[in-house]
C-alpha positions as CSV (number, residue, x, y, z in Angstrom):
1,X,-8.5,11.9,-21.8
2,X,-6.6,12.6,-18.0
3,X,-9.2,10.1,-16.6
4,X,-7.5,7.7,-18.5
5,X,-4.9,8.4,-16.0
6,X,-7.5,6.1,-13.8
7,X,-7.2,3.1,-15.6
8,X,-3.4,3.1,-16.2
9,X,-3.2,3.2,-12.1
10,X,-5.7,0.2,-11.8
11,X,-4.0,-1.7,-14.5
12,X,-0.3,-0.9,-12.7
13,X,-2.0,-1.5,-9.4
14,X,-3.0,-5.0,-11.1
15,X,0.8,-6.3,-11.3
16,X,0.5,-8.6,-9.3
17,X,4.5,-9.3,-8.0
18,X,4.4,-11.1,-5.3
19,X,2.3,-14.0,-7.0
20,X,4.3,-13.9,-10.4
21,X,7.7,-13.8,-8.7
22,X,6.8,-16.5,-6.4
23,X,5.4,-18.9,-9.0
24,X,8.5,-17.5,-11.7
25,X,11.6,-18.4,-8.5
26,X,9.9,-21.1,-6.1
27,X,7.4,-22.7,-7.7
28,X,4.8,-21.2,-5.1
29,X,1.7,-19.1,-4.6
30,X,2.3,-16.8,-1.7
31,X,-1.9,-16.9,-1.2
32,X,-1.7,-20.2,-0.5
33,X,0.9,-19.9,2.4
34,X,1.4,-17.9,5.6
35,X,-1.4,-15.2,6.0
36,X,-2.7,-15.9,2.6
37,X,-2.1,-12.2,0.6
38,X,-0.2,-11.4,-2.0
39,X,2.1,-8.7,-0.8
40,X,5.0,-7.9,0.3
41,X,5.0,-9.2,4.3
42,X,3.6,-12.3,3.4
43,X,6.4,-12.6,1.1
44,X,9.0,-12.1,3.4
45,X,7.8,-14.5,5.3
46,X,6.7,-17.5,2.9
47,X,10.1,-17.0,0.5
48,X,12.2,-14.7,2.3
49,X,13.8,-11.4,3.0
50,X,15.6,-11.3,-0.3
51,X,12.4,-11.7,-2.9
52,X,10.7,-9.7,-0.3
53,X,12.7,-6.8,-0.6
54,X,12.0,-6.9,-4.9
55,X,8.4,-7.2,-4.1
56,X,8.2,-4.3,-1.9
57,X,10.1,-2.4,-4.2
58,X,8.0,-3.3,-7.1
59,X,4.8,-2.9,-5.2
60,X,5.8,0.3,-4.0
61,X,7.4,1.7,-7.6
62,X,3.2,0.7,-9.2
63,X,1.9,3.2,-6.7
64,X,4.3,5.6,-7.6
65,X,4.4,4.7,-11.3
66,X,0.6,5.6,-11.6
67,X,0.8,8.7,-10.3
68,X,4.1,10.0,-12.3
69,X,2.8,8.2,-15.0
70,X,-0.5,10.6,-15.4
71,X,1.0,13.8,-14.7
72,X,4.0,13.5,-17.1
73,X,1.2,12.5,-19.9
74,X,-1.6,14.8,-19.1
75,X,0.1,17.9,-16.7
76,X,-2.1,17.6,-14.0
77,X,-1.9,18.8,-10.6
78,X,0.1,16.6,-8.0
79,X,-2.9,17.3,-5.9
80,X,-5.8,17.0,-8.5
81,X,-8.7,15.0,-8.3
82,X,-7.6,12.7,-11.3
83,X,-4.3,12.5,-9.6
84,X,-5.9,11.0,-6.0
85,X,-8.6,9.0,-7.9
86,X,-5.3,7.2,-10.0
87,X,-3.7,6.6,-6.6
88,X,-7.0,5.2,-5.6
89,X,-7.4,2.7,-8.7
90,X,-3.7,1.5,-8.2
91,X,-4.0,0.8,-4.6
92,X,-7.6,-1.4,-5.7
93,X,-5.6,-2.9,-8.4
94,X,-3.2,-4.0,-5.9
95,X,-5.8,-5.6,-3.5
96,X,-8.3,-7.1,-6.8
97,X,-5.6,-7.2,-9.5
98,X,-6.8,-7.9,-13.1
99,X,-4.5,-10.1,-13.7
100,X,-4.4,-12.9,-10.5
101,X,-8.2,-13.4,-10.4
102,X,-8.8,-10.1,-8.8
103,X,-6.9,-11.9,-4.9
104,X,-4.5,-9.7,-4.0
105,X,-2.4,-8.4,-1.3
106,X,-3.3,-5.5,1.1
107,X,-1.9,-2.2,-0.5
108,X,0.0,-0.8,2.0
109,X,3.0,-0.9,-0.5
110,X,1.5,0.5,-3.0
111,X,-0.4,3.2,-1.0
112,X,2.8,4.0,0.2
113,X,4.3,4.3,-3.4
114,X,1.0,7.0,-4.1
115,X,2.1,8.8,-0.6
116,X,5.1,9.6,-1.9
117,X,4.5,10.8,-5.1
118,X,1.5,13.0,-3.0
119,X,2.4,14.1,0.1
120,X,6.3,13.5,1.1
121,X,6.5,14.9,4.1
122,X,3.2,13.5,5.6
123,X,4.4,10.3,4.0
124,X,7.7,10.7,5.8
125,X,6.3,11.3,9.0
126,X,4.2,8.5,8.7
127,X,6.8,5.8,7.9
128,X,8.4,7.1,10.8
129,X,5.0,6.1,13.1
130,X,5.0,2.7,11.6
131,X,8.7,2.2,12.3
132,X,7.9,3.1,16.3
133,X,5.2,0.9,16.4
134,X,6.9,-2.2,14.4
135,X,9.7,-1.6,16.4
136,X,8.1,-1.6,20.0
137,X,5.5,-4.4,18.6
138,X,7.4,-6.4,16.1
139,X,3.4,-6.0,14.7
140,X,3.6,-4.7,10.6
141,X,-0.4,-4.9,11.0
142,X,-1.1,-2.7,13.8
143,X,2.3,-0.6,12.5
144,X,0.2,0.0,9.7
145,X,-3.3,0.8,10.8
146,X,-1.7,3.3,12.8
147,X,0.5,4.5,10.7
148,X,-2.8,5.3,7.9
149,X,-5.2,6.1,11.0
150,X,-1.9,8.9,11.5
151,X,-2.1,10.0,8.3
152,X,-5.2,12.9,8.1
153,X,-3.7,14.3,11.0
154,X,-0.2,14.3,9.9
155,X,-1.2,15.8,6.6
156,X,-3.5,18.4,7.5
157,X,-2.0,19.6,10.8
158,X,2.1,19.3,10.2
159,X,2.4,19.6,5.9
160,X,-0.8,22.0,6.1
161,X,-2.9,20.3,3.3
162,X,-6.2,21.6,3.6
163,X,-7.9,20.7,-0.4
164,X,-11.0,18.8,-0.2
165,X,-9.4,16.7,-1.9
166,X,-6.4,15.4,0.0
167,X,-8.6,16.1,3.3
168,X,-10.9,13.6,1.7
169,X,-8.2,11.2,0.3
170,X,-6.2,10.9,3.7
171,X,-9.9,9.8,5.7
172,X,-10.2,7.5,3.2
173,X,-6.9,5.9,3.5
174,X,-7.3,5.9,7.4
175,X,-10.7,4.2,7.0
176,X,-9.3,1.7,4.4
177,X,-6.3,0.3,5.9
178,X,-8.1,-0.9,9.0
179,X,-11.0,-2.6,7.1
180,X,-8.2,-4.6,4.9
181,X,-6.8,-5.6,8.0
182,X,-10.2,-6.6,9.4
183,X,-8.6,-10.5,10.1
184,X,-5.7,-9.0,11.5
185,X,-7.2,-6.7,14.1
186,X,-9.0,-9.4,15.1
187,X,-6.1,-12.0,15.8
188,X,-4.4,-8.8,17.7
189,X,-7.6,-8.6,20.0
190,X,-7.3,-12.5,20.0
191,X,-3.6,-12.7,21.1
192,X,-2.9,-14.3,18.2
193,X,-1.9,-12.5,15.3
194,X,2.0,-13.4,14.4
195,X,4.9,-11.5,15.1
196,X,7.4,-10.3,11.8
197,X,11.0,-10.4,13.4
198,X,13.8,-8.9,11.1
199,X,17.7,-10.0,11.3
C-alpha cells in the first residue's frame, strides 16, 4: 500500500496552479504568454507579482504535501525509497500534470517543496546559492541550474547524507533541472534569455 504514496505525489504534482489561477482571475493561459510554462516565474511575469506569490506557494506546498502526505499515512522513513520516488512523481506531475494535458511548468517549486520536507539544511543552503546567483544575475534559470547542480554536493558533504538513496536522488535532481531548462541554457549561451527584475 506505501507505493500508493507514489501516485498521491503525481496526482498533487498534477495541480496545475498556475494555469487554473490564471484562466479563474485573468482570463489567460500562462503557456500561451511569456516563456510559455506553467509555473511560477512565468507567472510573475505574464500576471504579476501578486498571483505569483500564490502560485509559488501552492506549487511549493504540492511538493511538500506529497511527501507529508505519505509518511503521516504509511510511517515511512523521511529518507525512504517510497518517500524520494513520491517526491519524484510530484515534481513529474508538475512538469506533465494530469490534469492540463500533461504541459506543465518546470518544477523547481515543487522540487523545492520535496527539498524541504527531505533535506532542510541542504535545501537551505541551496536557496541561499540561488539567491547569490539571481541576485548578481537577475537570471532565475541559471539561479536554478546552479542552485540543483549545488545540491549533491551540499547534501552529501555539509548535511552528511550518504544513503544510496538521497546520493542517488540529489544526481538526479542536478541532472534534471538543467535538461528542463534545456531552451534556457541555450538563450543564456545566446545572449538572449530575459532578465526577472523584482521591485
Amino acid at each position: 500500500m506505501a507505493w500508493f504514496s507514489i501516485l498521491i505525489g503525481y496526482v498533487l504534482g498534477s495541480i496545475p496552479s498556475a494555469i487554473w489561477l490564471g484562466k479563474t482571475f485573468h482570463d489567460t493561459d500562462v503557456r500561451n504568454h511569456g516563456s510559455g510554462n506553467a509555473g511560477a516565474t512565468n507567472t510573475f511575469r505574464v500576471l504579476g507579482w501578486k498571483i505569483g506569490v500564490v502560485v509559488l506557494a501552492i506549487d511549493m506546498i504540492k511538493g511538500y504535501g506529497a511527501l507529508i502526505i505519505a509518511r503521516q499515512l504509511f510511517s515511512l522513513s523521511p529518507h525512504s525509497t517510497i518517500i524520494i520516488l513520491s517526491g519524484i512523481a510530484a515534481v513529474l506531475g508538475h512538469i506533465f500534470p494530469l490534469f492540463a494535458g500533461f504541459r506543465g511548468g518546470k518544477g523547481i517549486a515543487t522540487l523545492a517543496g520535496v527539498g524541504i520536507a527531505v533535506f532542510p539544511v541542504s535545501f537551505l543552503l541551496v536557496l541561499l546559492v540561488f539567491l547569490i546567483v539571481f541576485l548578481v544575475s537577475k537570471y532565475i534559470s541559471l539561479s536554478s541550474i546552479l542552485g540543483a547542480v549545488s545540491l549533491p554536493f551540499i547534501s552529501f558533504f555539509i548535511e552528511g547524507n550518504d544513503s544510496p538513496q538521497i546520493i542517488a536522488f540529489t544526481i538526479l535532481i542536478a541532472i534534471l533541472v538543467p535538461i528542463t531548462h534545456h531552451k534556457n541554457i541555450r538563450r543564456l549561451i545566446n545572449g538572449t534569455e530575459n532578465k526577472l527584475r523584482m521591485k
